[in-house]
C-alpha positions as CSV (number, residue, x, y, z in Angstrom):
1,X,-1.2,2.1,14.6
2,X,-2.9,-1.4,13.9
3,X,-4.0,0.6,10.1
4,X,-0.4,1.7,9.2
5,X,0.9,-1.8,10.1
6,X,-2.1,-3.2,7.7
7,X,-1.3,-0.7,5.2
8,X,2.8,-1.5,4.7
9,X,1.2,-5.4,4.5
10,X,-0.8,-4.5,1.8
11,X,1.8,-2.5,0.2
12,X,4.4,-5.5,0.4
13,X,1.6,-8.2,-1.1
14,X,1.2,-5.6,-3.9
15,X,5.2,-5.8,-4.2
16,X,5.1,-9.6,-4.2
17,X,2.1,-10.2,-6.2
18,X,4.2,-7.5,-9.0
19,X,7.3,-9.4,-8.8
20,X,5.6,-12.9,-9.5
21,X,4.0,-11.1,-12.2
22,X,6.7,-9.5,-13.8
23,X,9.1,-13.3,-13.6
24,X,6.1,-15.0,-14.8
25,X,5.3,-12.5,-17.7
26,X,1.3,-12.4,-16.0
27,X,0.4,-8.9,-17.0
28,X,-2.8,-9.3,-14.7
29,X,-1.1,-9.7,-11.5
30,X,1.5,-6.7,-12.6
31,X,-1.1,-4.8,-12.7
32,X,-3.1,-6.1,-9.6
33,X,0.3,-5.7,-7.6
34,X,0.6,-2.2,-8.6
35,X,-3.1,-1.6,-8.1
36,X,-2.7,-2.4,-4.5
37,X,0.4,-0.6,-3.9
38,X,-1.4,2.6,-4.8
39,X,-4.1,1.4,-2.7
40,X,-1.7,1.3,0.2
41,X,0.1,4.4,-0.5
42,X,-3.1,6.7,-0.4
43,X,-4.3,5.0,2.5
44,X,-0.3,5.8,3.7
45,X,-0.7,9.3,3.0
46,X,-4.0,9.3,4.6
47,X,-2.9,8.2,8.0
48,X,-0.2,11.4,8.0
49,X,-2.8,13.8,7.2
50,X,-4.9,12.1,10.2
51,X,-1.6,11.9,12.3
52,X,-0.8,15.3,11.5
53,X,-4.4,16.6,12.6
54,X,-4.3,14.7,16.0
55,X,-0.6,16.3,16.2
56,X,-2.0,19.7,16.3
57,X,-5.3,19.3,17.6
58,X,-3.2,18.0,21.6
């Protein structure tokens, strides 16, 4: 649980750090900000597949 609550954290910094980038015209932290929202989405989809193996396995 504690690495799905990390990974939606990371996924809103990402989000942030995107939005500060796109009002401030920083292409470097756009790109950061999406960089770690892709981060947090595989990591996302990781924890399903896991979630889903421990679902079948009890």
């Amino acid at each position: 649980m504690n690495d799905k609550v990390e990974n939606k954290a990371d996924e809103l910094k990402g989000r942030a750090k995107e939005a500060v980038g796109n009002a401030t015209d920083n292409e470097q932290w756009q790109a950061e900000g999406k960089a770690e929202q892709g981060t947090s989405h595989l990591k996302q989809a990781a924890e399903k597949v896991k979630d889903a193996f421990k679902s079948t396995k009890d």
